[in-house]
C-alpha positions in Angstrom: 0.0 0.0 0.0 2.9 2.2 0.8 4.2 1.7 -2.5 1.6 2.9 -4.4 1.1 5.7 -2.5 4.1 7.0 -3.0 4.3 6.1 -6.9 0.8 8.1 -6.8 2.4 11.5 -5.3 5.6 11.3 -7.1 3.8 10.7 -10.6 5.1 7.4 -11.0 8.6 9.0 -10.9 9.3 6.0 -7.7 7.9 3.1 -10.1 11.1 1.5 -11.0 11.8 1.6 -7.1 8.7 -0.4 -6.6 9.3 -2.6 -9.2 12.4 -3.4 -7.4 11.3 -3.9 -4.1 8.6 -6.4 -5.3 10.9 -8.2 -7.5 13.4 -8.8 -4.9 10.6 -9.8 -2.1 9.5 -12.5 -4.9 12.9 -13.6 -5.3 13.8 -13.9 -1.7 11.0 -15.8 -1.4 11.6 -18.3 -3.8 13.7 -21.4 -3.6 14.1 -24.3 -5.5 15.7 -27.2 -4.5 17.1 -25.3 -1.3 18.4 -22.6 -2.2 16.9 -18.8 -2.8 17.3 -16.8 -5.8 18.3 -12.8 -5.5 17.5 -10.1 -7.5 20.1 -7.3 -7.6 18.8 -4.7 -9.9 18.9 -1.1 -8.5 16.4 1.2 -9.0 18.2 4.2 -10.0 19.4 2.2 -12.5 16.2 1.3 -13.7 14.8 5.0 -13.7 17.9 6.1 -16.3 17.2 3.6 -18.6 13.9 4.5 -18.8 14.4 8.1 -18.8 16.8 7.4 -21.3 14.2 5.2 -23.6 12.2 8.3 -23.0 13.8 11.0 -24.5 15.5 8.4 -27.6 11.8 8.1 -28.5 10.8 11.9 -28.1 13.8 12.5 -30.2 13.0 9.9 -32.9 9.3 10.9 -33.0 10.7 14.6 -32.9 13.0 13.8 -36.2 10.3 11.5 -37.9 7.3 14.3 -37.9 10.0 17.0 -39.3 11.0 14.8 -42.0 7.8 13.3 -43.0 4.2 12.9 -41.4 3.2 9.4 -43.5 6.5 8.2 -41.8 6.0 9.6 -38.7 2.5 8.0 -38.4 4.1 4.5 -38.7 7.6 4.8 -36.8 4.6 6.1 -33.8 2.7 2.8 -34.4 6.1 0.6 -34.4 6.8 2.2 -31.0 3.5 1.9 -29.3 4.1 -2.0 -30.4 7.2 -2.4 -29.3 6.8 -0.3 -26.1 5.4 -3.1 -23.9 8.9 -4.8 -24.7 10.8 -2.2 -23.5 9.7 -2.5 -20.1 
């Protein structure tokens, strides 16, 4: 409950955060045949790269309208298919 709280007031901005912390609770409490698995990702980590997926597609969006809008039209369709991926 905490968690989505605070993704709430900080616009999502603490999702990657969350992400983490529920990832490694699942992990920790996992075992098979004895021994626990660990999950070591960092959540700063995980904000850049999407903040840096972010603005690569602004940018490509950005470059695709100026050049054409046919082409922009389908390089904005690609993206919203591959975007689930991404994550």
């Amino acid at each position: 409950m905490v968690n989505v709280l605070l993704s709430v007031i900080t616009l999502e901005i603490y999702a990657p955060w969350v992400m983490v912390l529920s990832w490694r609770w699942l992990y920790k409490n996992m075992e098979l045949n004895g021994a626990r698995f660990g999950y070591h990702a960092k959540g700063g980590a995980l904000f850049l790269s999407w903040l840096l997926i972010s603005i690569f597609v602004f940018i490509f969006i950005r470059v695709a309208v100026l050049l054409h809008l046919l082409l922009a039209s389908r390089v904005i369709f690609l993206l919203i298919l591959i975007m689930p991926f991404l994550w």
